[in-house]
C-alpha positions as a Python dict, from the first residue, in 0.01 Angstrom:
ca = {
    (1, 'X'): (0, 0, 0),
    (2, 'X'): (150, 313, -112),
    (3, 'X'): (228, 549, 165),
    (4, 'X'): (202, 307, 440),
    (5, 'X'): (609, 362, 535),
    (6, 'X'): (516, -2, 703),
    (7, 'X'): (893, -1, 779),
    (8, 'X'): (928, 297, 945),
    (9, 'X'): (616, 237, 1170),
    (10, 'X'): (707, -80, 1251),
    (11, 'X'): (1142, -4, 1368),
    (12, 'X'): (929, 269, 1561),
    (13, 'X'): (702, 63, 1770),
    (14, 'X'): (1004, -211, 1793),
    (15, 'X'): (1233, 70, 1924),
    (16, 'X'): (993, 165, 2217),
    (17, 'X'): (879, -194, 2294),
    (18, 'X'): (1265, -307, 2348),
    (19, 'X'): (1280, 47, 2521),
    (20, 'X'): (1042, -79, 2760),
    (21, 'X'): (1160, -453, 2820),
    (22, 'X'): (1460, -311, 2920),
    (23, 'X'): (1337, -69, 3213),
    (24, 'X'): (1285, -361, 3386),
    (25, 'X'): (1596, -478, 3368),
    (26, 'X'): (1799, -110, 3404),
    (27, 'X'): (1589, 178, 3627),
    (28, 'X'): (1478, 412, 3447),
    (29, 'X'): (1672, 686, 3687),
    (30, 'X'): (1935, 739, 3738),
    (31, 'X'): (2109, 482, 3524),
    (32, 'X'): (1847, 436, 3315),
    (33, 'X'): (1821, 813, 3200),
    (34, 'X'): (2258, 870, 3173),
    (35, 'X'): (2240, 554, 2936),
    (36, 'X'): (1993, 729, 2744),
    (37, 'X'): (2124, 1094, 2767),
    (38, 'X'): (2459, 887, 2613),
    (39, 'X'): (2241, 749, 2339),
    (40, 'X'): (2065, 1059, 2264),
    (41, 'X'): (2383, 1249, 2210),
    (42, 'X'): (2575, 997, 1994),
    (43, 'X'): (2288, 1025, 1769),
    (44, 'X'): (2291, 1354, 1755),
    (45, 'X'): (2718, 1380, 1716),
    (46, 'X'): (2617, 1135, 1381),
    (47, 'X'): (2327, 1351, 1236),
    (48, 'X'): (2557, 1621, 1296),
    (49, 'X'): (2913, 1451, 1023),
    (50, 'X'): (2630, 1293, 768),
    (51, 'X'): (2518, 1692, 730),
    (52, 'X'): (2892, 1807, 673),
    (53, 'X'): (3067, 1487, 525),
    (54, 'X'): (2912, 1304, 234),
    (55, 'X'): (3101, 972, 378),
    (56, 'X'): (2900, 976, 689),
    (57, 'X'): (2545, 1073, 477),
    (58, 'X'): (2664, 761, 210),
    (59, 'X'): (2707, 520, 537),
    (60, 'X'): (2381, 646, 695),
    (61, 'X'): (2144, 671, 366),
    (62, 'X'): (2260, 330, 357),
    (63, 'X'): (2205, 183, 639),
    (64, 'X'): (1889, 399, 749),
    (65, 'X'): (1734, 535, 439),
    (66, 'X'): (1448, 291, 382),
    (67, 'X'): (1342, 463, 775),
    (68, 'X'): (1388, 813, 671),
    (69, 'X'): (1125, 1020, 536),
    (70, 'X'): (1232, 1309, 240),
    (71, 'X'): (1278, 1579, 430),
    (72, 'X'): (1525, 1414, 686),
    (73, 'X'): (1778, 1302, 365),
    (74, 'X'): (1887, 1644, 250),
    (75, 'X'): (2031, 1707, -85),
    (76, 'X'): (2398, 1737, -217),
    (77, 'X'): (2494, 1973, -505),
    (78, 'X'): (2635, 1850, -787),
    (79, 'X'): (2933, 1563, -744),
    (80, 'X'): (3260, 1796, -832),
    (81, 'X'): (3528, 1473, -804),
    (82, 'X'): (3868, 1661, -814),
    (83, 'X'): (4177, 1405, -897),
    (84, 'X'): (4563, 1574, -839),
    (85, 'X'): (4811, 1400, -1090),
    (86, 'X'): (5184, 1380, -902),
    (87, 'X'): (5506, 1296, -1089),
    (88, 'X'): (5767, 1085, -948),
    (89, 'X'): (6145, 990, -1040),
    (90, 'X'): (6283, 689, -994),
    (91, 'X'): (6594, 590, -828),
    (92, 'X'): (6608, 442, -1235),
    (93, 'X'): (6574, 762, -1389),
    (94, 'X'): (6230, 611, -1477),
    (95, 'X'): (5895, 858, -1489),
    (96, 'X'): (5622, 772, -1282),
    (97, 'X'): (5252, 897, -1262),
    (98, 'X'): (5015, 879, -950),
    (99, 'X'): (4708, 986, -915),
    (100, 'X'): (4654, 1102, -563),
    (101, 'X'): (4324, 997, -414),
    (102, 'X'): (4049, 1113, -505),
    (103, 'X'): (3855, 1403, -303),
    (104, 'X'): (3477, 1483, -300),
    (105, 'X'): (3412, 1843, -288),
    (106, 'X'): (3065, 1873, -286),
    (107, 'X'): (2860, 2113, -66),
    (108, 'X'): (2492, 2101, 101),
    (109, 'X'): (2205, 2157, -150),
    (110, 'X'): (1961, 2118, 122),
    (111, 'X'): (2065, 2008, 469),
    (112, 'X'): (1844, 1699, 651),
    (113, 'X'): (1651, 1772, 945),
    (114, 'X'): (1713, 1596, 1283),
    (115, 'X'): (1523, 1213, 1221),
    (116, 'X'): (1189, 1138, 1437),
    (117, 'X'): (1421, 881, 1580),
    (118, 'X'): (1645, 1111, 1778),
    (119, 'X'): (1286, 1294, 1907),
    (120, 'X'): (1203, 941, 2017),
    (121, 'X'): (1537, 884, 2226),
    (122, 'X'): (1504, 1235, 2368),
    (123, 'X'): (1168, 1230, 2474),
    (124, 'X'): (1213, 911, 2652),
    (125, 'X'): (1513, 1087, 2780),
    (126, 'X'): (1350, 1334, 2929),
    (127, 'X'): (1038, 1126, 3062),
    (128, 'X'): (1278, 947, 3267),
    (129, 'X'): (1407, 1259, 3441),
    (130, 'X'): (1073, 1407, 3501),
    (131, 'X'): (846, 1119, 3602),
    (132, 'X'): (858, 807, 3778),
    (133, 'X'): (882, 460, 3665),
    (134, 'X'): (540, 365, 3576),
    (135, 'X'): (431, 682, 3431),
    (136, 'X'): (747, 688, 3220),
    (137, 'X'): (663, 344, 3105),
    (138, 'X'): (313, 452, 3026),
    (139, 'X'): (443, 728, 2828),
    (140, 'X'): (681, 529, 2633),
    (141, 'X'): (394, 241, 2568),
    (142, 'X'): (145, 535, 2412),
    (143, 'X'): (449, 659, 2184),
    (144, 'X'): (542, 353, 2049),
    (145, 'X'): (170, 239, 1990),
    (146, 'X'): (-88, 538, 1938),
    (147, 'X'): (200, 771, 1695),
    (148, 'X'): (205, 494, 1421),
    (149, 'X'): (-137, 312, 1472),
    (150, 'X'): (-279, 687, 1391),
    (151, 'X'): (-45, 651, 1066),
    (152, 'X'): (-153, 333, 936),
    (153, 'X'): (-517, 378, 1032),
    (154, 'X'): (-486, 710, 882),
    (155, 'X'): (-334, 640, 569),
    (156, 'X'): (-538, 285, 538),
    (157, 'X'): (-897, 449, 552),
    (158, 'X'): (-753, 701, 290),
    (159, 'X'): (-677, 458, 34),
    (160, 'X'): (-1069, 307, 125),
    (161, 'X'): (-1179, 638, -1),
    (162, 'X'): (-1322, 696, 357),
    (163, 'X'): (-1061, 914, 564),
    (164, 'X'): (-1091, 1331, 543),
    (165, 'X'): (-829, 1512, 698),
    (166, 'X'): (-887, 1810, 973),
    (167, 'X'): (-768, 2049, 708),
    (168, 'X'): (-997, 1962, 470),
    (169, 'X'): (-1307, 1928, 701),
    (170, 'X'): (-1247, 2277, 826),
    (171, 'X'): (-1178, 2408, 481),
    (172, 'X'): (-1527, 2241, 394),
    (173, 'X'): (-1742, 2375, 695),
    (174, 'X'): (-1596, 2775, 583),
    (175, 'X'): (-1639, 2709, 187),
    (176, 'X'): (-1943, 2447, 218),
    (177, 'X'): (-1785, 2269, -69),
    (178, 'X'): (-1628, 1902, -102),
    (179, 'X'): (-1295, 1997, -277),
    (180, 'X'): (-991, 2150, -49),
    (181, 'X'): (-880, 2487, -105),
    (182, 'X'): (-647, 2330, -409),
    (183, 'X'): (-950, 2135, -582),
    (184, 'X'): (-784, 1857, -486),
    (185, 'X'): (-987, 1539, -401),
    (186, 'X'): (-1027, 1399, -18),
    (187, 'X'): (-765, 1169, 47),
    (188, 'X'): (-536, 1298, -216),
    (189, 'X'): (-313, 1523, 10),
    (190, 'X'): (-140, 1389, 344),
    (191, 'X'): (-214, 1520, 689),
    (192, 'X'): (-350, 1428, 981),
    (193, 'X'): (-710, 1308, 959),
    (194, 'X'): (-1035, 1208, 1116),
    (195, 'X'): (-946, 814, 1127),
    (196, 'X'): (-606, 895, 1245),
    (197, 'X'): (-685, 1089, 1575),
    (198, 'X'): (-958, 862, 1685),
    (199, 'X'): (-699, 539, 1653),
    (200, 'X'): (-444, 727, 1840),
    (201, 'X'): (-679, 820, 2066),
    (202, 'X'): (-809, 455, 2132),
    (203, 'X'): (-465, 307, 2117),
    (204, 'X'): (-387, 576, 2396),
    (205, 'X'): (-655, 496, 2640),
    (206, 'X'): (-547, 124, 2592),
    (207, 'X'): (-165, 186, 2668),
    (208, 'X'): (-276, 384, 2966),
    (209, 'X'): (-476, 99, 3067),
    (210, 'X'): (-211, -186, 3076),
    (211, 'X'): (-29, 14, 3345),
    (212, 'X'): (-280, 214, 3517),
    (213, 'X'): (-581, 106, 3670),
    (214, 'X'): (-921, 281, 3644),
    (215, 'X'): (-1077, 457, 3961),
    (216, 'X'): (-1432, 547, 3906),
    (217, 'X'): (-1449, 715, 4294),
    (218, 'X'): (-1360, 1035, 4429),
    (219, 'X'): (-1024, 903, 4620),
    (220, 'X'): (-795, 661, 4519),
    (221, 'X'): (-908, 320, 4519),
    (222, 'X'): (-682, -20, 4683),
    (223, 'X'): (-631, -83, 4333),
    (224, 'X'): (-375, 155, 4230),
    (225, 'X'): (-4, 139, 4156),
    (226, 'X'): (235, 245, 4320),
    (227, 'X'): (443, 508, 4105),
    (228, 'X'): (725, 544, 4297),
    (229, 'X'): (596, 887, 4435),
    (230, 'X'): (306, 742, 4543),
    (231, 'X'): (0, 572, 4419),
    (232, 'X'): (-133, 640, 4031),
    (233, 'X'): (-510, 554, 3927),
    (234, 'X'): (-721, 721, 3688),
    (235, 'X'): (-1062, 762, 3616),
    (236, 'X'): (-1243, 664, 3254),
    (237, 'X'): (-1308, 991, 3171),
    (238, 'X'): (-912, 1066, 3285),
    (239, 'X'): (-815, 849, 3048),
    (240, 'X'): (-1049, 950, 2767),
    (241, 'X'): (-907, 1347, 2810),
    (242, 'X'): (-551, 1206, 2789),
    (243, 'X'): (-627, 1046, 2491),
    (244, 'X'): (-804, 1356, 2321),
    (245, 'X'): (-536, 1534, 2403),
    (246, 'X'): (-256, 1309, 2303),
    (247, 'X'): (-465, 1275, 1917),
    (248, 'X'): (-410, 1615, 1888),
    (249, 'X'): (-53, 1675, 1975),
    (250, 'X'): (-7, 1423, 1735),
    (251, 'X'): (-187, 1559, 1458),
    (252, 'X'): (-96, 1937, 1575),
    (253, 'X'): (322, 1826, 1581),
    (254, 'X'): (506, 1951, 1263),
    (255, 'X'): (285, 2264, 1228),
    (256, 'X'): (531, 2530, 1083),
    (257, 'X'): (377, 2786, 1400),
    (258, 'X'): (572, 2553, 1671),
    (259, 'X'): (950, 2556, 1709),
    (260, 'X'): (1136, 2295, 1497),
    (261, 'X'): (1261, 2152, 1829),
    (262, 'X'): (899, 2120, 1981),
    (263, 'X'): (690, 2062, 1689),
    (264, 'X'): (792, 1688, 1622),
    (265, 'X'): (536, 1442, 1821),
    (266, 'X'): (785, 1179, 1913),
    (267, 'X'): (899, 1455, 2159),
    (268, 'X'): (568, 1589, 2234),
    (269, 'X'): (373, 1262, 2294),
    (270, 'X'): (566, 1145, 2613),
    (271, 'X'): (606, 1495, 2767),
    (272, 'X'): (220, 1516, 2738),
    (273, 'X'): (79, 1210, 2847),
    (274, 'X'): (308, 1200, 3164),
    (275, 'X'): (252, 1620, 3245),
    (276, 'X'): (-132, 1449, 3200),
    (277, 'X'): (-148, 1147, 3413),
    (278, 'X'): (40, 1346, 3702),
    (279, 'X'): (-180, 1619, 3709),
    (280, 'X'): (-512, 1411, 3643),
    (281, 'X'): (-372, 1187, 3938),
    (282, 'X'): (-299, 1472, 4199),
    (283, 'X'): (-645, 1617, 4143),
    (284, 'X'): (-806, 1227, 4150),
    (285, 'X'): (-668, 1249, 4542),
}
């Protein structure tokens, strides 16, 4: 299915479900988040040699390129191969001609922007620092689940003919026609859509469900986990608000009005959901 980045999608879930099975083995703070600060970092130190040396961006397009979308590859100008001819004598009188290696000079067309995966490893980063363990885990269980479930779903329903983006419905309740702004058909431009949001919304509540139990009374009830900094539980409708909210973060992230560094969900997503089930827990007590 065209579109579907299947690949992508699925190294990201992977990535966070590993993530997880290991915070059981490591804790997630302190040694858990220094491990990952260390990660974090060396990703970045890479990102930062493929943009300036065409080596490192031949190595990593190799490796990685199936996993990155277009505007994380970046463009070289044209290939300018320079070759420097040196003469030798010979002990023998004899002429000799070596070519010297080869050099690339070529220069940044376009430069690639920092991969979702190094938003990934630095929001779980930072989820560590902030929360405890099982709201951390939480976090990390709705990123790896609801970001690319609202991408298949979304692009899935789309190529049923049945998806509309939130661009196009609100371009369609101000013009009260069924074309986009462009005249372009629904479902023929990307975006984040109606199917979309309500799978990462579902997949959220879910995640939040596997590690925090559901408190339908005003205190905490004896079913509740303990966080670490006390006990977390959650009401239905808790969980339903987290998920609204996490659906659109996710389809809000990458909007040109946010700053680069916080406009990419993989960052986003965690931060939210734990800010979310701490505050939604403190006010549950």
């Amino acid at each position: 299915m065209p579109n579907l980045h299947l690949s992508r999608r699925i190294q990201h879930a992977l990535t966070g479900l590993v993530l997880l099975l290991v915070s059981y083995i490591i804790p997630s703070y302190p040694l858990g988040f220094i491990l990952l600060s260390f990660a974090t970092l060396a990703f970045y130190y890479i990102h930062d040699k493929r943009v300036h040396d065409v080596e490192w961006d031949d190595w990593y397009i190799e490796k990685f390129g199936k996993l990155l979308r277009e505007h994380e590859r970046g463009e070289w100008e044209k290939d300018d191969d320079t070759t420097t001819k040196k003469t030798d004598v010979t002990n023998d009188g004899i002429i000799s001609s070596n070519k010297a290696k080869k050099k690339r000079m070529r220069r940044r067309k376009t430069s690639p922007a920092l991969p979702g995966a190094f938003y990934f490893l630095l929001g779980t980063t930072l989820s560590t620092l902030f929360f405890s363990s099982i709201v951390a885990r939480t976090s990390l269980l709705v990123l790896s689940l609801a970001d690319p479930m609202a991408g298949i779903v979304g692009v899935w329903f789309t190529q049923l003919g049945y998806n509309v983006r939130w661009e196009q419905l609100l371009e369609k309740m101000k013009r009260k026609n069924s074309k986009s702004a462009n005249n372009e058909p629904i479902g023929e431009r990307g975006g984040p859509s109606i199917a979309g949001s309500l799978a990462c919304c579902i997949t959220t509540i879910l995640c939040i469900h596997v590690y925090i139990p559901t408190n339908n009374h005003s205190t905490i009830s004896d079913s509740a986990v303990d966080g670490g900094d006390g006990s977390v539980s959650l009401s239905f409708n808790a969980k339903i608000c987290i998920g609204i909210v996490t659906a659109m973060t996710e389809g809000m992230a990458g909007k040109h009005s946010l700053p680069r560094l916080m406009s990419d969900d993989n960052l986003l997503i965690p931060l939210v959901v734990g800010s979310l089930i701490c505050w939604l827990n403190a006010e549950n007590r």
